[in-house]
C-alpha positions, 0 to 999 in steps of 0.5 A: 483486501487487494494483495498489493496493497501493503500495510504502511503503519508503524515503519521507520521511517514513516510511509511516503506520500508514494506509497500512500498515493500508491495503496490508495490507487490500488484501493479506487481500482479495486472497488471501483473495477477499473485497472483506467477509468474511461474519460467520463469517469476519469475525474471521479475517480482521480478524485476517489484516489485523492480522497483515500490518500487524504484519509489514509494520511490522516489514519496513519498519523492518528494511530499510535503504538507501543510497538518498536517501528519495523524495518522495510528491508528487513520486511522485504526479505521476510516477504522474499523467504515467504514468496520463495517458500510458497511459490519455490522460487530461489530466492534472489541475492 
């Protein structure tokens, strides 16, 4: 899977429209290999992004668990620690 696109289950609060929107356009661009679509398939792909956001949207809120939501800042400097750790950077205050 592409490393950019982020698991949006199970935060509080709910993942945004943004981010769907957003992990959705990495999805299309992965699978299809364009970063932009030229004009001949600007449409079907424009439509590509719509329809995995539709979907995505739908899946998330199917889903349930017993597990307690996590918390994006706390997730964000979890994914600091490990960038630091794996690409020794200093960590940033």
């Amino acid at each position: 899977m592409c490393r950019n696109i982020k698991t949006l289950f199970n935060f509080d609060p709910l993942a945004t429209d943004d981010e769907i929107q957003a992990a959705s356009l990495q999805f299309v661009r992965k699978i299809s290999g364009f970063t932009e679509p030229s004009k001949a398939n600007e449409a079907a792909f424009n439509q590509a992004v719509k329809d995995v956001s539709l979907v995505a949207r739908n899946l998330l809120d199917s889903l349930v668990t017993n597990a307690e939501p996590r918390n994006r800042e706390v997730e964000i400097e979890r994914a600091r620690a490990r960038n630091a750790k794996r690409f020794g950077t200093k960590e940033e205050d």
